[in-house]
C-alpha positions as CSV (number, residue, x, y, z in Angstrom):
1,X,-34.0,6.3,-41.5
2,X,-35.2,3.0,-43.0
3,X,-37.5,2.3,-45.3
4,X,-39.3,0.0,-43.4
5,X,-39.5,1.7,-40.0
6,X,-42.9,3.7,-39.1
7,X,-41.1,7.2,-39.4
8,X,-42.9,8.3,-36.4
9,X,-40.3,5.8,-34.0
10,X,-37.6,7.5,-34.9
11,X,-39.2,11.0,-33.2
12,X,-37.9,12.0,-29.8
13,X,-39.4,14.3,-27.2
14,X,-38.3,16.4,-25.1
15,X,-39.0,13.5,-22.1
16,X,-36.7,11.3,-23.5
17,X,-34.0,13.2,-22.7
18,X,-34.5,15.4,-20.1
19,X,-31.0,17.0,-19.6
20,X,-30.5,18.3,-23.4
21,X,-30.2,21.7,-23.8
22,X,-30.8,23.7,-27.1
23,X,-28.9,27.1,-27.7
24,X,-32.0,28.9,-29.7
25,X,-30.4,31.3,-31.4
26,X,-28.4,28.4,-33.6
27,X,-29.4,25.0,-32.8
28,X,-26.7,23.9,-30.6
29,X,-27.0,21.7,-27.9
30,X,-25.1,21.2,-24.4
31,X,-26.2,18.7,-21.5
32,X,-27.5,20.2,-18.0
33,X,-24.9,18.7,-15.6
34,X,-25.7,20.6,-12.6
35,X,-29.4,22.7,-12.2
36,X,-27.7,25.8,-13.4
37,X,-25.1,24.4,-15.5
38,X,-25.1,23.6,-18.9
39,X,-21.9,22.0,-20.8
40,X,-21.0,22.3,-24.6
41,X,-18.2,22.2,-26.9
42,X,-16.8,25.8,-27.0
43,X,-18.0,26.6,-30.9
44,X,-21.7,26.7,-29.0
45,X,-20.7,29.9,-27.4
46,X,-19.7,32.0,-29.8
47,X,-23.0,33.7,-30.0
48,X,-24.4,32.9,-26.5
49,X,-24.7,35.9,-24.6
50,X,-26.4,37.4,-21.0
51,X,-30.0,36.4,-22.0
52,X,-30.2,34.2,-25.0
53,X,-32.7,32.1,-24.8
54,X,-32.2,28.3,-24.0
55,X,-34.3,25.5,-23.9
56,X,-34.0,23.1,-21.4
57,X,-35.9,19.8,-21.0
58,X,-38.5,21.5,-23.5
59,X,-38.4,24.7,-20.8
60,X,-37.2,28.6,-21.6
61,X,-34.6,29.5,-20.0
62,X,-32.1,32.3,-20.1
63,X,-28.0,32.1,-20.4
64,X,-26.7,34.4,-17.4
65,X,-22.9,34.2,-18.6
66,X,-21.1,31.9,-20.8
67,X,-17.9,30.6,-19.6
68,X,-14.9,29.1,-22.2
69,X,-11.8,27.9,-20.8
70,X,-8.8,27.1,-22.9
């Protein structure tokens, strides 16, 4: 951040980008690509199970299966 720039324009919301996806058990994010479909690098998995919770858009949602492929 700079020292001369209102701290409060460098805050985002969830509006601003509505297809980000937050893994809420560690802080990782993905990108919705299709309305049930959420892409990540594979390290984002390793602790997303059936029914973790995910936000998307600023929603709750729920992981139904996580899917890596080599």
């Amino acid at each position: 951040m700079r020292h001369d720039v209102d701290p409060k324009k460098y805050a985002a919301s969830w509006s601003d980008f509505p297809p980000l996806a937050q893994f809420y058990i560690d802080g990782a994010h993905g990108s919705l690509i299709a309305p049930t479909w959420i892409v990540s690098a594979a390290h984002t998995t390793f602790c997303t199970d059936p029914g973790t919770t995910i936000l998307v858009g600023g929603e709750k949602g729920y992981c139904e299966k996580a899917v890596c492929t080599p």
